[in-house]
C-alpha positions as CSV (number, residue, x, y, z in Angstrom):
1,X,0.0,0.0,0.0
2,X,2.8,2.2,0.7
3,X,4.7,1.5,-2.2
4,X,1.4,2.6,-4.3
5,X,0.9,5.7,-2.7
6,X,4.1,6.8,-3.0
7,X,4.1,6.1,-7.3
8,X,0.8,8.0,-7.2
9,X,2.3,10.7,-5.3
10,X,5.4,10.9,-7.4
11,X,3.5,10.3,-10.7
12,X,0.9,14.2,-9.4
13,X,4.2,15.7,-8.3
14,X,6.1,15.0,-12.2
15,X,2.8,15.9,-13.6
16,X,2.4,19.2,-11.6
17,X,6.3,20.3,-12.3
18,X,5.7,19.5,-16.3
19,X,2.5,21.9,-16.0
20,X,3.7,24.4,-14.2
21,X,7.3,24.3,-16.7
22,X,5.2,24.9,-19.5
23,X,3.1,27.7,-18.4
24,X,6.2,29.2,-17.6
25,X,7.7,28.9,-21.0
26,X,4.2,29.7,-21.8
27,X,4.6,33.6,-20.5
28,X,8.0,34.0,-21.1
29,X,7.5,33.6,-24.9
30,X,7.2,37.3,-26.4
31,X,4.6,39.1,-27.9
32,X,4.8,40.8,-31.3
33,X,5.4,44.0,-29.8
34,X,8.8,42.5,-27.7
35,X,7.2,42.6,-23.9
36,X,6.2,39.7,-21.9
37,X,3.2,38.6,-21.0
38,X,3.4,39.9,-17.4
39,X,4.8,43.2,-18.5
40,X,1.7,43.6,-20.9
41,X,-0.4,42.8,-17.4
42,X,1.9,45.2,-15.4
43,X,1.6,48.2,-17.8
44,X,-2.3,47.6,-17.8
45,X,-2.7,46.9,-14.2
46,X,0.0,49.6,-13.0
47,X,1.3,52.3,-15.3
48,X,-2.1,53.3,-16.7
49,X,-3.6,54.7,-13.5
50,X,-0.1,56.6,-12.4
């Protein structure tokens, strides 16, 4: 039983690191205009109401 839980458990954890690797890459990747997704939010979120 232990031996089971501790695949399954290892198995969610791989699975979990692999999703959260590729939504990383995901945002990093550019836009057309050169900034980042997160910049794009920053500016939005941030620099319009200054």
């Amino acid at each position: 039983m232990k031996a089971f839980l501790l695949k399954s458990f290892l198995i969610i954890a791989v699975s979990i690191i692999v999703i959260n690797f590729s939504y990383s890459q995901e945002s990093v990747k550019k836009s057309s205009d050169g900034t980042t997704k997160e910049q794009e939010l920053f500016f939005e979120n941030g620099h319009t109401r200054l």
